[in-house]
C-alpha positions in Angstrom: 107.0 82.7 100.4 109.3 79.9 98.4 109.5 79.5 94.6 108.8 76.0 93.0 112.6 75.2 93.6 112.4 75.8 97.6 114.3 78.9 97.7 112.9 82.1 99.9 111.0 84.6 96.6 113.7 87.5 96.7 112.2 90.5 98.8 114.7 92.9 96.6 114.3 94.2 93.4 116.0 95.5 90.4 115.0 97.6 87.0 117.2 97.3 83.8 116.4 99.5 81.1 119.6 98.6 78.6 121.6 100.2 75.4 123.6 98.9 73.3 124.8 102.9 72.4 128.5 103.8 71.7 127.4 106.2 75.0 125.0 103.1 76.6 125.9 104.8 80.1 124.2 107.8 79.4 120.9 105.6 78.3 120.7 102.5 80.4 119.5 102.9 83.7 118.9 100.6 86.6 116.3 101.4 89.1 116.2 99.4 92.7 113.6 98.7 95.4 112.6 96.2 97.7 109.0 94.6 99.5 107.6 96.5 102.5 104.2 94.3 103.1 102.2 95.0 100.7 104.2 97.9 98.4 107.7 98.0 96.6 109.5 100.4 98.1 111.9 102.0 95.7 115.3 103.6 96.8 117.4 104.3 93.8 117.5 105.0 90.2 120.3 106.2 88.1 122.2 105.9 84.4 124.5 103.3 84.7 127.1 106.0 83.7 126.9 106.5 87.9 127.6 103.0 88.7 131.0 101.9 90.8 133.7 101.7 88.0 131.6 102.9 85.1 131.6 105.5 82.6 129.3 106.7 79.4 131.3 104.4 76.8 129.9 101.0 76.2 133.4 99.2 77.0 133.3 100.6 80.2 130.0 101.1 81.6 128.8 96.9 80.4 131.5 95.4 82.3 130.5 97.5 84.9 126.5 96.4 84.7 127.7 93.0 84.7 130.0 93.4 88.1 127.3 95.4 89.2 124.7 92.6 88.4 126.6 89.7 90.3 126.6 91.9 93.6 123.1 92.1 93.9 123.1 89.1 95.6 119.4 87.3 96.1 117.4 89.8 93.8 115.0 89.7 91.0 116.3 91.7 88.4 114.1 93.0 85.3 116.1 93.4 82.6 115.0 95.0 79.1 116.8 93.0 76.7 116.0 90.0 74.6 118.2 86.9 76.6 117.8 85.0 73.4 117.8 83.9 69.6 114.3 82.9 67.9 114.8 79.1 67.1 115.6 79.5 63.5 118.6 81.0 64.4 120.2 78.4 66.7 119.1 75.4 65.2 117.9 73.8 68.5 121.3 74.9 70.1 120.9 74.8 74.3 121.1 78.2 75.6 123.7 77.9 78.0 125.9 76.8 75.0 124.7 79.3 72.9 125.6 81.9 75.1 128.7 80.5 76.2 130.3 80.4 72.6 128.1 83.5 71.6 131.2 85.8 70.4 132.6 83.2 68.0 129.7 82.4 66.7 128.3 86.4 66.0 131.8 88.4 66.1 129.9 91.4 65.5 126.3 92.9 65.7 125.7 93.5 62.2 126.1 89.4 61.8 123.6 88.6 64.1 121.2 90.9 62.6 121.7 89.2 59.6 121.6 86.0 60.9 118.0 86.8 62.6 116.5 87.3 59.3 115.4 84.6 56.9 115.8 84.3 53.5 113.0 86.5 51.8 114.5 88.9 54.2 111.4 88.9 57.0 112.8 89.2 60.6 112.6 85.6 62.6 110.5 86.1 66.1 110.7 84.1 68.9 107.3 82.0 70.0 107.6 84.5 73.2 107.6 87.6 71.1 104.3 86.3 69.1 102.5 85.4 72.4 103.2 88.8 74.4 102.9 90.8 70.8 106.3 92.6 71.3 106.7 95.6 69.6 110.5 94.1 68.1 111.7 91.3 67.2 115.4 90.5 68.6 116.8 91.0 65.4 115.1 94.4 64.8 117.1 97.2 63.5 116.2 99.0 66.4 116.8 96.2 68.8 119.7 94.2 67.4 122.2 95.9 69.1 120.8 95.5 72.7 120.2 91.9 71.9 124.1 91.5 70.8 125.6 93.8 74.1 123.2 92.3 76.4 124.0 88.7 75.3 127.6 89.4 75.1 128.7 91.7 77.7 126.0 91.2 80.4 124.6 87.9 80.4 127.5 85.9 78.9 130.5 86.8 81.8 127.8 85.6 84.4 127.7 82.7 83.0 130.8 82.2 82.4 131.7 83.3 86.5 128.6 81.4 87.8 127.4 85.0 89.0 123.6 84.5 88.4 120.6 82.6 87.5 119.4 83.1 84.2 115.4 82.1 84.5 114.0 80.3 82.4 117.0 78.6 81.2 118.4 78.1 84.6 117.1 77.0 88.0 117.1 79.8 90.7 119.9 79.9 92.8 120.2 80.7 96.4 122.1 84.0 97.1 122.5 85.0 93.6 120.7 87.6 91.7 117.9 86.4 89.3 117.8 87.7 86.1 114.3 87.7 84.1 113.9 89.2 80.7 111.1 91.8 80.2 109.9 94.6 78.0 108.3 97.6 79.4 105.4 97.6 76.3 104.2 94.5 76.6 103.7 95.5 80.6 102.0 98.8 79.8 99.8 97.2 76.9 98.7 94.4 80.0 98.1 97.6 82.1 96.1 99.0 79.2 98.5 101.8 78.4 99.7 101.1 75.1 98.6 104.1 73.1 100.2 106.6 75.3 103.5 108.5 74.0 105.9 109.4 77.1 109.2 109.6 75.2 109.9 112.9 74.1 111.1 117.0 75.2 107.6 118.3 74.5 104.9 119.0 77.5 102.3 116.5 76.4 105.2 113.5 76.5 106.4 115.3 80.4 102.6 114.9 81.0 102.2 111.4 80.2 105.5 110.6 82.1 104.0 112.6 85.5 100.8 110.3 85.2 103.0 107.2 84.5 104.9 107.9 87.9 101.5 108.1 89.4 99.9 104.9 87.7 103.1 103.4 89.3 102.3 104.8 92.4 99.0 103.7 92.5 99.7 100.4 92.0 102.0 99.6 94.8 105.1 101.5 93.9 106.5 104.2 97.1 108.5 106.5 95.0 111.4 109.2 96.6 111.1 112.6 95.5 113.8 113.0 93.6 113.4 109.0 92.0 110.2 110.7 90.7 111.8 113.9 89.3 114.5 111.4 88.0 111.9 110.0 85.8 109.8 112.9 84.7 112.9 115.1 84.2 114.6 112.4 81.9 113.1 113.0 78.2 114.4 109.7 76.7 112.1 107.9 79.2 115.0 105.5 80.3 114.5 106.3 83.7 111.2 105.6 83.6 111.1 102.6 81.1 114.0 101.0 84.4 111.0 101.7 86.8 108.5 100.1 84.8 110.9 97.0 84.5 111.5 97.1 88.4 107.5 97.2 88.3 107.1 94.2 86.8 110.0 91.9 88.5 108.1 92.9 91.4 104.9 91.9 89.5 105.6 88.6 88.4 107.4 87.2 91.8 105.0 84.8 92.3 104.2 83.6 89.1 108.3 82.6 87.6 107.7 79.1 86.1 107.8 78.5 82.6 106.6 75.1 81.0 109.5 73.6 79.3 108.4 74.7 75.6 109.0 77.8 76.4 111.9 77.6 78.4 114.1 76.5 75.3 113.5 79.6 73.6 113.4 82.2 76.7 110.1 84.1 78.0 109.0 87.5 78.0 107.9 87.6 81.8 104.9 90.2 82.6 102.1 90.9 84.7 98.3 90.2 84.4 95.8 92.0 82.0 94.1 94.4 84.0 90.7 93.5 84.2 87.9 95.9 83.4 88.8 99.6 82.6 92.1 100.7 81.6 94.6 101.8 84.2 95.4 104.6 82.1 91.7 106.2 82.4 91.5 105.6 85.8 94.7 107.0 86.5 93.9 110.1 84.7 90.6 110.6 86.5 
């Protein structure tokens, strides 16, 4: 099937759970898969502590992401990170430009936290953020920082090198990887899971992450073994959260076009409501 541009739909997938942690290798993760007919057949899923050249530290293991990133070659690549700034803060600014000059304009993190508030204080959202009801803003203090590595030391070198297509701002390009911004809470609110709690070292969270994996299952996912212990086993839900992103690149293949209004301030891609009954109760029938 071809996109809107012409271009073959990618038939491989990719999961990005990001950190923006002094120790982001030991809490990002990427999971990876790719279409068999009818299913996503998933094949790998790891910190990105494990990746080619990486390490725990951020300095080491975000270059290595980004390398990592621009070998995927044709792939649709979920990644959990806000790709931009809510209007107020760029003034109308082009993305490409924004993202280009991003370090001079926001040396550090703590200035672009600062910059995404307004002046009584109240954190600035993004049209995209209202629309999907994202649980954080990109200027949350429990967001900022993955907003300010994943602009900088992901997204940023490739542009610079050309490496990928950035949707919406950019048009798809043939035999480079396609990143797409997503957030695994807005997909499991559209999948009617909102309310459940699988973060956490206690049995009820280990639970909730065991019928998770099978939700996933059920809905198209072909999970390995030890993928699956990966996720259950991992109490952070990181592992899990990259799956859920791989989930919805998958998801959303065929639906990548963003009207223009949206495309100037970037778009939180996710699947379909559900109709009828949650997934979550059917799942844990």
């Amino acid at each position: 099937m071809k996109s809107d541009s012409g271009l073959p739909r990618p038939n491989s997938f990719a999961g990005l759970d990001f950190s923006g942690a002094r120790d982001a290798g030991r809490h990002a993760w990427v999971s990876q898969g790719r279409r068999r007919l009818r299913r996503l057949e998933v094949w790998d899923c790891r910190p990105v502590a494990e990746l080619p050249g990486s390490g725990v530290g951020r300095d080491v293991c975000l270059p290595a992401l980004a390398h990592w990133i621009s070998q995927r070659g044709q792939c649709l690549i979920g990644c959990d990170f806000p790709f931009s700034l809510p209007r107020g803060v760029t003034g109308g600014e082009g993305w490409e430009t924004l993202v280009r000059a991003f370090l001079r304009r926001f040396p550090t993190a703590e200035e672009l936290r600062s910059a995404c508030h307004d002046q009584s204080g109240r954190e600035r959202r993004r049209q995209t953020d209202r629309e999907t009801r994202a649980p954080l803003a990109p200027g949350n203090l429990r967001l900022y920082r993955q907003t300010y590595y994943g602009i900088r030391d992901v997204l940023s070198p490739l542009i610079q090198a050309g490496a990928a297509s950035v949707l919406p701002f950019q048009r798809p390009s043939r035999g480079r990887p396609w990143l797409i911004e997503v957030c695994p809470a807005v997909t499991l609110r559209r999948l009617g899971l909102h309310n459940w709690h699988y973060k956490g070292p206690g049995e009820r969270q280990r639970l909730e992450r065991r019928r998770l994996v099978e939700l996933l299952q059920e809905l198209g996912m072909q999970l390995p073994a030890l993928v699956g212990e990966r996720a259950l086993h991992d109490a952070g839900g990181d592992a899990l959260d990259s799956l859920i992103a791989l989930y919805t690149a998958w998801a959303v293949r065929n639906a990548l076009e963003v009207e223009p209004p949206l495309a100037t301030e970037g778009h939180i891609y996710a699947p379909k409501q559900l109709p009828g009954p949650s997934a979550a109760r059917a799942a844990a029938r």
